[in-house]
N, C-alpha and C positions, 0 to 999 in steps of 0.2 A: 504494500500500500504506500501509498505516496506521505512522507509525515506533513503535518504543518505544523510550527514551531513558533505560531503566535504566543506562548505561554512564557517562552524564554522573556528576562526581563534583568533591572539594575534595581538595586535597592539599597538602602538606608538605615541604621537605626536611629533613632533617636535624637532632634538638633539637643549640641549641648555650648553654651558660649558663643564661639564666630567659626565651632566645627561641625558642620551639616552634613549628612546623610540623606539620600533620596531616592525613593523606588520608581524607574522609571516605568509610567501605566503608557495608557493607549496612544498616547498625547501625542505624534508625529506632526509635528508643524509642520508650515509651508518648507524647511531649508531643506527638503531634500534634492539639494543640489549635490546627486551622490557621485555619479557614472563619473565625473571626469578626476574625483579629490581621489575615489577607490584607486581609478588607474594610476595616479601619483604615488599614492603610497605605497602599492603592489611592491612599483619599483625602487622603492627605496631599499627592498630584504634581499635581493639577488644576494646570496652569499653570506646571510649573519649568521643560518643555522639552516640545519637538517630538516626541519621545518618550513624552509620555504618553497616557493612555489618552482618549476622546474625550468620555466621557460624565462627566454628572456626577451629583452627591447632597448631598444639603442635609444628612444626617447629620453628627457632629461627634465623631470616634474622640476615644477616651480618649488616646492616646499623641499629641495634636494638632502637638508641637515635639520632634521626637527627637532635636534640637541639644542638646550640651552647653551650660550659660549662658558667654554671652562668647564661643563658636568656633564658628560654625555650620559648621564643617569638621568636625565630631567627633561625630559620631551618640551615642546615650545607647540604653542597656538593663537596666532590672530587671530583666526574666525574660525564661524561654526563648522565649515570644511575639514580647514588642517587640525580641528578639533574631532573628527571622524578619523581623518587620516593617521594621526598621532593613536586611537584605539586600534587602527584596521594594523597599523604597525608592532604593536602588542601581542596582540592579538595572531598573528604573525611568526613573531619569535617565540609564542609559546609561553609568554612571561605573565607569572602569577600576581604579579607588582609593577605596577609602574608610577612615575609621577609625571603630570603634566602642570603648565605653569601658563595661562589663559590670559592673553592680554585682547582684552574686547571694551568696548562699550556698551558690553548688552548690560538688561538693568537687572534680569535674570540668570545669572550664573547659570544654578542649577537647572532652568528648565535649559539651556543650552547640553550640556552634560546629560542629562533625562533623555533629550531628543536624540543626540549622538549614540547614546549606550543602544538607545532602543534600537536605532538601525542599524548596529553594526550587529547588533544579537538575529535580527530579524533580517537585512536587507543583502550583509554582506554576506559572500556561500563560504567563506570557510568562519564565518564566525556563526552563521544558523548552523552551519556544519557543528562545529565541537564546543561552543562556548554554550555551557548553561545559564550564568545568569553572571553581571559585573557589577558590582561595587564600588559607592566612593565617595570619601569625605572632603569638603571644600575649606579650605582656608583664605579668608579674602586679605592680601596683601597691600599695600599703598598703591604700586602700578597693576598690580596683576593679581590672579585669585590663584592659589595652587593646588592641584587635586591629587588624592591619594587613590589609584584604582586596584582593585583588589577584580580577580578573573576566575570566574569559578570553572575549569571544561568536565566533559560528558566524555568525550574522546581523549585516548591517550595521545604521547608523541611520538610514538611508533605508527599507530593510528593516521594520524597525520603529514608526519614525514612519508608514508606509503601512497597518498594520493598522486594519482599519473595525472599526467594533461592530456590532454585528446581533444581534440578536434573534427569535426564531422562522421559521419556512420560508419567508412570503412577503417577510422581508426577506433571506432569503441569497439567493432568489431572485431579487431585485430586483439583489441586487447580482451575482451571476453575470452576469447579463443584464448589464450596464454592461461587465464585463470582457469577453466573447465579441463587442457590439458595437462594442469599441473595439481588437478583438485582440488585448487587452491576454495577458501569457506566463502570469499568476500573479493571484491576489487572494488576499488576508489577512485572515482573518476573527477576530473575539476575539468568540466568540457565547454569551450567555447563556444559561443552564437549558438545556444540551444534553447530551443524551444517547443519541444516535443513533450513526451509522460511517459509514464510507465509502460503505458504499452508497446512503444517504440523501442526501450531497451529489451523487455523480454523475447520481442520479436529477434531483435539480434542474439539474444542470446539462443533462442531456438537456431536460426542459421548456422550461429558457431559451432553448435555443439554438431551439427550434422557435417561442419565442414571436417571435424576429426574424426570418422568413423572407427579409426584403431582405438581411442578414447571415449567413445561412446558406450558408456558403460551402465544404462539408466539416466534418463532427464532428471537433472535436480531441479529441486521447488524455488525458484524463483523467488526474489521478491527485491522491491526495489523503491528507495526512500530518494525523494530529491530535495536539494535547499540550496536557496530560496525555495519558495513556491512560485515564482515566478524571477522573469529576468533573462539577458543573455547568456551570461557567463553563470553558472548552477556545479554544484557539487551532487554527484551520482554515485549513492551508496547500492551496490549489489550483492547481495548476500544468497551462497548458494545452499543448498541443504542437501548435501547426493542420497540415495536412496542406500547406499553401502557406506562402512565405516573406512574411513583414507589407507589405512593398512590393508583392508581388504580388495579395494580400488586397485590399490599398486599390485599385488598379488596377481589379478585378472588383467592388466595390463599388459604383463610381462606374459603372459601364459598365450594370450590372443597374440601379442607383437611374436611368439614363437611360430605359433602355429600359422600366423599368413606368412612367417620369412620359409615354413618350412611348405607350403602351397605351392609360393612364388620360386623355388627351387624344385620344384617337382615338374613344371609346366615344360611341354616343350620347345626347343629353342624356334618361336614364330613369330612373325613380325605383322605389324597393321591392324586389321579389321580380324583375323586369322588368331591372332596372340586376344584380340579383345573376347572373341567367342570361346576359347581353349580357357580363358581365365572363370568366365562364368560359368562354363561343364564343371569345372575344379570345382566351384562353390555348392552346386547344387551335388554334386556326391559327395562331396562332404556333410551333408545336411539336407533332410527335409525342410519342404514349406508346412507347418501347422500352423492354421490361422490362429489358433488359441498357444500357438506355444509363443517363447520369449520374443525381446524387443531388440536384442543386442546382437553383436556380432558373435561374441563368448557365448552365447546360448547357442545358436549354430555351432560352432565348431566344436565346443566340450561336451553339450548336451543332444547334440544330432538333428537337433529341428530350431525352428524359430518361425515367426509371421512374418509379412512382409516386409515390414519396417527392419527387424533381425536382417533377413535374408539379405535387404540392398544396400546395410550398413557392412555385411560383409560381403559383400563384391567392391562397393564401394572403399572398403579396409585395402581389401587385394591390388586395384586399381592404384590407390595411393604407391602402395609398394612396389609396383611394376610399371611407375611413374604414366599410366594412361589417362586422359583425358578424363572424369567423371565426378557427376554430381549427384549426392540422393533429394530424390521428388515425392512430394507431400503434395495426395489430394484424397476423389471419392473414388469409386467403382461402386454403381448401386447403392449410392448413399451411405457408402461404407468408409470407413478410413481406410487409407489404400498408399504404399510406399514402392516405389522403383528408379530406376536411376537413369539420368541423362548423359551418355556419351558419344565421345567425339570420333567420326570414323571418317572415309577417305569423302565422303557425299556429306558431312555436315552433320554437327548435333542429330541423333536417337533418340529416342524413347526405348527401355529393355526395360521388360516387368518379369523377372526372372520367378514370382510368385505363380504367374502365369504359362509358364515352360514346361514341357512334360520332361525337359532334358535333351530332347535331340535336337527341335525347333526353336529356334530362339529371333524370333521375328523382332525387327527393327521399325519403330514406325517416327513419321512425322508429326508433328502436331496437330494436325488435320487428322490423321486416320488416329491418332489415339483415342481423338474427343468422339472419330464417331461411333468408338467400341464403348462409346459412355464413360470415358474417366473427364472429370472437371479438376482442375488447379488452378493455382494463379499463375497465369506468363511471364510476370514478371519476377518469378524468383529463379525460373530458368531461361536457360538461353533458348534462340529461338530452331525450332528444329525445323527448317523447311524445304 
């Protein structure tokens, strides 16, 4: 589910003397003049810590030293901006403490500090990302008011330091893939110009997992949190749940990686469209099709059957290994869930539904004749076969 992190907040105890405390509620005044102060301060962490962000920018923000002169322990603010930026740079480095030193003419301090905490909790993504709530006491000075912030996170710095950058679909893509064949529980994404939901990553995450058929080993449970809830630039938390426990994973991985190197050595030496059909006969003696039997490649080959989706994850395993052209396809037949694979021969992209083989015939069809044997997909998740 998608989280939303309106709850995150700044707060306060108690005014005591001229040292004030204050919880920041709903109250977002008009300053959110956020987009251009965020990318200022971004760049100011290139390099403080393990925690910052990966990428970098040759641009050069106006607020370049937001050190007081003399105490680089003491952040600086003219306005309500570099008063964001000064949090988003904390916030940042990870640091549980900071001081900033406010020189404004607002007549409100605190609601200045309220507003900032609120949207850096709320608006910025790695602060809706990991900070729970911030704290801070005001000291008003002759020129300036100095504030004590205190930063509570949710997330660890391990946690944080692990977020990737990624930029458009083929690279979350890429990086799902990494995480599904590494088993890995979670990946962290900080993704640029996005604007998509949850169902857009799981969608990729279904892709990837079918792009590794040697690691397809059970669909994990999905699930996926974004922050902000809105905006370009979002943090993308993907948590996977495999259906086997990681020791066990790796166990079947190595056992399947045997068993297609020892296929792929058994085949005989043929080349083209000749080596593409000699690979699918291997697959289907190796193993029945039963509709009700497993989903995996490892269920074919260890346990001797599988369904369709089993069967064209293991051709499609084989395929990898024998570096041929292929893709597994996800649609109906008769309204049915239905799996087969799309490869590349001397006449252009196939269709082969090896579920549908008795074993000697193995008919290649175009997108035209597959639809008019009644299978439906979508086109655009394969290439076109015509």
């Amino acid at each position: 589910m998608i989280v939303n992190n309106a709850g995150a907040a700044c707060s306060r105890p108690s005014r005591t003397g001229r040292d004030t405390r204050r919880t920041a509620t709903g109250r977002l005044c008009g300053r959110r003049r956020l987009l251009a102060g965020l990318a200022a301060a971004s760049l100011l962490l290139t390099g403080c810590s393990a925690m910052l962000e990966r990428d970098y920018s040759h641009v050069t923000p106006h607020n370049a030293a937001p050190t007081t002169e003399g105490d680089p322990s003491i952040l600086r603010a003219e306005s309500y901006q570099e008063l964001v930026n000064a949090l988003v740079y904390l916030v940042n480095l990870g640091a549980e403490q900071g001081t900033i030193r406010l020189y404004t003419d607002s007549e409100d301090v605190e609601d200045f500090l309220s507003n900032a905490c609120l949207e850096v909790v709320q608006e910025d993504p790695l602060g809706a990302y990991c900070v729970e709530f911030i704290t801070y006491s005001v000291d008003p000075v002759v020129t300036f008011s100095q504030a004590e912030v205190d930063i509570t996170y949710r997330r660890t710095r391990e946690q944080v330091a692990s977020i990737v950058q990624a930029t458009g679909a083929a690279a979350i893509r890429s990086e799902l893939g990494t995480a599904l064949t590494s088993f890995a529980p979670e990946r962290t994404l900080r993704i640029h110009y996005f604007e998509e939901d949850e169902a857009f990553i799981q969608d990729l995450a279904h892709q990837a997992y079918y792009d590794a058929p040697a690691f397809a080993l059970g669909m994990p449970e999905i699930s996926v949190s974004i922050y902000p809830n809105s905006g370009r630039q979002r943090i993308v938390e993907i948590t996977l749940n495999y259906p086997l426990d990681h020791a066990e994973l790796l166990a079947r991985q190595s056992e399947l990686a045997g068993a297609v190197d020892k296929l792929a050595q058994e085949l005989p030496a043929l080349s083209g469209q000749k080596r593409l059909l000699a690979a699918a006969r291997a697959v289907l003696e190796a193993g029945d099709f039963d509709p009700l039997g497993g989903s995996t490649a490892y269920d074919l080959f260890m346990d001797g059957s599988a369904n369709s989706e089993g069967l064209s994850l293991a051709f499609a395993a084989l395929c990898q290994r024998l570096e041929l052209p292929c893709q597994t396809a996800q649609g109906t037949l008769e309204e049915s869930p239905r799996f087969w694979v799309a490869v590349q021969t001397g006449e252009g992209w196939r269709h082969l539904d090896l579920a549908a083989s008795d074993g000697e015939e193995l008919p290649l069809y175009t997108d035209l004749q597959l639809q008019e044997l009644g299978y439906i997909w979508d086109p655009a998740t394969l290439p076109p076969c015509v």
